[in-house]
C-alpha positions in Angstrom: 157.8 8.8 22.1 159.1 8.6 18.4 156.9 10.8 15.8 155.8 7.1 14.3 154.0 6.4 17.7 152.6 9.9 17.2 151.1 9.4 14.4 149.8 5.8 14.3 147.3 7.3 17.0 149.5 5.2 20.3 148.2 6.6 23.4 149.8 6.2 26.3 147.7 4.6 29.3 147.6 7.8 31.9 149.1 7.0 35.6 146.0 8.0 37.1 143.8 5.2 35.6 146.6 2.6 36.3 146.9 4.1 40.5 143.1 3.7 40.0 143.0 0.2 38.5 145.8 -0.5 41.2 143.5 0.5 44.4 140.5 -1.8 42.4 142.7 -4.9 42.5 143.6 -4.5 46.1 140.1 -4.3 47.2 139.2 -7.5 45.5 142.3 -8.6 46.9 140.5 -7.7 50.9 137.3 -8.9 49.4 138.8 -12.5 48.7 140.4 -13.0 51.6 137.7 -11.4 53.9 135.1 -13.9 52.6 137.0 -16.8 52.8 136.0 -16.7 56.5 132.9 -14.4 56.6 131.2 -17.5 57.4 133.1 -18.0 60.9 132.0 -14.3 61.7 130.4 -12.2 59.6 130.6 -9.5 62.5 134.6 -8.9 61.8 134.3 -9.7 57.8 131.8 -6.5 58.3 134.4 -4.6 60.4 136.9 -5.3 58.0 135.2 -4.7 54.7 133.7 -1.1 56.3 137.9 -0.4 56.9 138.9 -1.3 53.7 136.5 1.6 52.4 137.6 4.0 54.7 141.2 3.1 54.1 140.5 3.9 50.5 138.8 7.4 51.1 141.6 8.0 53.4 144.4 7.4 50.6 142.2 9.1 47.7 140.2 12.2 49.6 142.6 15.4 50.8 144.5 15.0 54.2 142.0 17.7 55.8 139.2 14.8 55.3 139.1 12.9 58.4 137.1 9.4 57.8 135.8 7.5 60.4 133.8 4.5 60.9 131.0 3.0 63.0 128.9 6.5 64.6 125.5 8.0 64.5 124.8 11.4 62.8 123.4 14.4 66.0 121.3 17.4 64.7 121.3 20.2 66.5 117.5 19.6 67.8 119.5 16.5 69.7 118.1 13.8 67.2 120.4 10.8 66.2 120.8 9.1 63.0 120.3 5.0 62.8 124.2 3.7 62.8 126.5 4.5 59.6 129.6 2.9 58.9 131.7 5.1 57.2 131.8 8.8 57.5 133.9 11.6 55.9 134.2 14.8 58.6 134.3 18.1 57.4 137.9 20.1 57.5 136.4 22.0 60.4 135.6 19.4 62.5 136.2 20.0 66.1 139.4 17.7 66.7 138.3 16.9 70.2 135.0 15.5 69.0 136.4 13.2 66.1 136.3 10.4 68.6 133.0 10.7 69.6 130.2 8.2 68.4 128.1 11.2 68.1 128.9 13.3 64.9 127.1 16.7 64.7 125.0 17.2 61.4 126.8 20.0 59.9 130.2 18.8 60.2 129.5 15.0 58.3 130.2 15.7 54.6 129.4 11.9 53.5 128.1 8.8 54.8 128.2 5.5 53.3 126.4 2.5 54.5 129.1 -0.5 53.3 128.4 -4.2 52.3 131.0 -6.8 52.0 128.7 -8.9 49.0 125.3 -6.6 48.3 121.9 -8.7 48.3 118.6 -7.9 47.3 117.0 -5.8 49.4 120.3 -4.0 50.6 119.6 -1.3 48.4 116.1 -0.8 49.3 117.2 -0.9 53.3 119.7 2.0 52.0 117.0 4.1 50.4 115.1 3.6 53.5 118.3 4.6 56.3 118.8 7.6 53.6 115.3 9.0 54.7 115.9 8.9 58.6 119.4 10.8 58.0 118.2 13.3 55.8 115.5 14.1 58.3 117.9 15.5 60.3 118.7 18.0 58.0 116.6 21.0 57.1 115.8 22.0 53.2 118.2 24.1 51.6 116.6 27.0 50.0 117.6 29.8 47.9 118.9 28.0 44.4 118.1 24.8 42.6 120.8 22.7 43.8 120.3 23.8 47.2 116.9 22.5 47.0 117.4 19.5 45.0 120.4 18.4 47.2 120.4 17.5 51.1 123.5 19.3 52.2 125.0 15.5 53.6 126.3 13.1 50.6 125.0 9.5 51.2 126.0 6.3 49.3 125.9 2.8 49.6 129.3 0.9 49.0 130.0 -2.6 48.2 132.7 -5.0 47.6 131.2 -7.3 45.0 127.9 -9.0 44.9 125.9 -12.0 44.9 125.9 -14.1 42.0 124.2 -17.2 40.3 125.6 -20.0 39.1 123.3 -20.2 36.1 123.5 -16.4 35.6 124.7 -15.6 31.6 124.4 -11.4 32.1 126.1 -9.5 34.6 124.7 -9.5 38.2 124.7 -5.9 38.4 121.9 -5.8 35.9 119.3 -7.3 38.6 120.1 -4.6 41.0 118.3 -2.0 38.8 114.6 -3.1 39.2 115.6 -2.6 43.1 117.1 0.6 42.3 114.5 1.9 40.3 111.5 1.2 42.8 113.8 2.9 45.7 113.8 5.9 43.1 110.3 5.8 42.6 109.2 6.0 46.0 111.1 8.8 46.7 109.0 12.0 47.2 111.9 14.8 47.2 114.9 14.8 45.4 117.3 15.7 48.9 115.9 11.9 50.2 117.3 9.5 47.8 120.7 8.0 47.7 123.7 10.1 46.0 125.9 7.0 45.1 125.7 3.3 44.8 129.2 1.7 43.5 129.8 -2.5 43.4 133.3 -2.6 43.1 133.6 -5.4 41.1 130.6 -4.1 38.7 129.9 -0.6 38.4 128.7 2.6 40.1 125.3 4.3 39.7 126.0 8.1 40.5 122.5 10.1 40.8 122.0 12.8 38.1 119.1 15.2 39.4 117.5 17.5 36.6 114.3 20.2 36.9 112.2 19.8 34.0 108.5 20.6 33.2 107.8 17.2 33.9 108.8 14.3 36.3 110.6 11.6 34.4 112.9 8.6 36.1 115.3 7.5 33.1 117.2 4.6 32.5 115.9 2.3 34.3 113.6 0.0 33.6 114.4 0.0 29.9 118.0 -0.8 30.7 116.8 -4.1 32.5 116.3 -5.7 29.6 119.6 -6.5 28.2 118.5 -6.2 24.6 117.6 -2.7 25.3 121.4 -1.7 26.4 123.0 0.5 23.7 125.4 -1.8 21.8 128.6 0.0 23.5 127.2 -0.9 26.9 126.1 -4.5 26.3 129.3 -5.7 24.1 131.5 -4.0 26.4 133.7 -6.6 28.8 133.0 -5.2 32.2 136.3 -6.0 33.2 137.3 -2.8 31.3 134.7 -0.6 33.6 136.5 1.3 36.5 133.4 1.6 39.5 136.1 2.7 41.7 137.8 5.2 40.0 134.2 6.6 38.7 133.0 6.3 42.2 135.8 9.1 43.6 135.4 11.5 40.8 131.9 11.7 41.6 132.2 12.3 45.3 135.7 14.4 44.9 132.9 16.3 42.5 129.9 16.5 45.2 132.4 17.3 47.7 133.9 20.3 45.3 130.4 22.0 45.4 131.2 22.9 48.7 134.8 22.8 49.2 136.4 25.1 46.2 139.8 24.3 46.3 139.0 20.4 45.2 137.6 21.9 41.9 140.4 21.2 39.9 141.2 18.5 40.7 137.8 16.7 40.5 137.8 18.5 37.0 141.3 16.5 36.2 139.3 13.4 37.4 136.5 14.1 34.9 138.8 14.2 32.2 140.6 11.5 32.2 137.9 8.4 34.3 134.2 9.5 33.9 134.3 7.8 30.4 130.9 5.8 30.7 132.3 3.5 33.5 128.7 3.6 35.2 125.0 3.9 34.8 123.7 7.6 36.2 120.4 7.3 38.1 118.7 10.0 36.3 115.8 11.8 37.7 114.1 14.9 36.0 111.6 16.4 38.9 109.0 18.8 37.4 109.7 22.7 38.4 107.1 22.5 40.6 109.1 20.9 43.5 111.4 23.9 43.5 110.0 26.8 46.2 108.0 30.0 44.3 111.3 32.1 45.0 113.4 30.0 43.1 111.0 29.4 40.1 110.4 33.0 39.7 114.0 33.6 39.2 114.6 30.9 37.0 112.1 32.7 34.9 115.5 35.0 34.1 117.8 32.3 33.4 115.9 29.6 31.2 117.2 29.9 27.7 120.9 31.8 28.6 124.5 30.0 27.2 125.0 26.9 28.6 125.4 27.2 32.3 128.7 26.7 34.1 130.1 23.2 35.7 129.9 24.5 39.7 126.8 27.1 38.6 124.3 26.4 41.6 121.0 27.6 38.8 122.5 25.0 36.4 118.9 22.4 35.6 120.4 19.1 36.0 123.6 18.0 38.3 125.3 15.1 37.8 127.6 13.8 35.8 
């Protein structure tokens, strides 16, 4: 690049965002030509839009990831999950068990319930499945984001959505009333859903925050489209990147546990979470932290600004 380009401010589009915008295409590729004929059976145009997402955590996630499709989620009291359609298996996973329809608690890492075109109502049947899986799960104790996280990652996925004809705003913005009563009626922060992305729209990642007060922001305010800040509401959404946002934010959640994906969910962060989504962001009031936990925070409130992957951080997110 000749100093002139330098200096005229040029920046060179980065690879990554182009691979990204490259995997966004082909799944509106699938999408089209699944729905052509979802009609004729919407049992296969299922099948095939569930495999299209686990194709794409396949090519994105690390090769110790196995994904999986169609299974139930087994706790070790011999309780089963409703059924999921996608599921990422821990690194550890027993390799004789990955073909079994019955996937033991601790080694499912994420689950994603999938829709070819999301509908009203979708979202709050997701916030409702995301209680009967978490149940399986005990509370994590010992840190905030123990406690404010189940230890399973759960999403809803979706190739587009349904639109009107007479429609002049974006469809995704009538998804947020839906989203904000499933918020509402959630009564610990481990229950609701970790990730909602429309592929064709945007993603909704969940930001959890302890505060002295319970707040639910952005939400009902940002249903109204006059109250959208003017970079959000003038901006083409062709330009967003749900996708690309939508891995960074589980290679992230994922990274919590798994340390070696820390840099590279890092890289992600720098270069695609530019704005490309609306965070679901819930401040819970101290009090739904256990004593233990409070007491100690007692000795951290007011310190330097905590580090990215530091578990007594007060909000986690993105």
């Amino acid at each position: 690049m000749s100093n002139n380009a330098i200096s005229s401010g040029f920046k060179r589009p980065h690879e990554l965002e182009k691979f990204l915008r490259d995997a966004t295409i082909e799944l509106a590729s699938e999408y089209q030509r699944i729905h052509a004929r979802a009609s004729e059976d919407p049992g296969t145009a299922g099948d095939e839009g569930e495999e299209n997402w686990a194709e794409l955590l396949r090519s994105w996630l690390p090769p110790y990831y196995e994904v999986v499709t169609k299974g139930r989620i087994l706790s070790y009291r011999a309780e089963a999950s409703p059924q999921i359609d996608v599921l990422v298996l821990s690194p550890a996973y027993p390799r004789h068990l990955i073909h079994k329809k019955l996937y033991l608690a601790d080694g499912v890492v994420a689950a994603f319930e999938c829709k070819l075109t999301l509908r009203p109502g979708h979202i709050t049947q997701a916030f409702a499945k995301s209680l009967a899986i978490r149940a399986l799960y005990d509370e994590g104790q010992g840190t905030p984001y123990k406690e404010l996280h189940s230890p399973l990652i759960y999403g809803l996925l979706a190739h587009s959505c349904l639109r009107r004809a007479s429609e002049k705003i974006p469809p995704i913005f009538r998804y947020h009333e839906e989203l904000a009563r499933g918020a509402a009626e959630i009564n610990l922060p481990r229950e609701g859903l970790d990730l909602i992305c429309i592929a064709d729209q945007g993603t909704f990642p969940s930001v959890r925050a302890v505060g002295l007060h319970s707040v639910i922001l952005m939400y009902k305010q940002l249903i109204r489209k006059e109250a959208w800040p003017d970079a959000l509401r003038d901006r083409d959404l062709a330009d967003y990147d749900p996708i690309g946002t939508a891995l960074y934010d589980l290679l992230s959640r994922l990274a919590w546990r798994d340390v070696m994906l820390r840099p590279i969910a890092e890289y992600f962060r720098a270069v695609v979470s530019k704005g490309s989504g609306i965070s679901q962001v819930r401040i819970w009031p101290r009090e739904i932290l256990s004593e233990n936990v409070r007491q100690q925070l007692i000795n951290v409130i007011g310190e330097e600004e905590r580090g990215k992957w530091d578990e007594w951080s007060l909000s986690f997110g993105l």
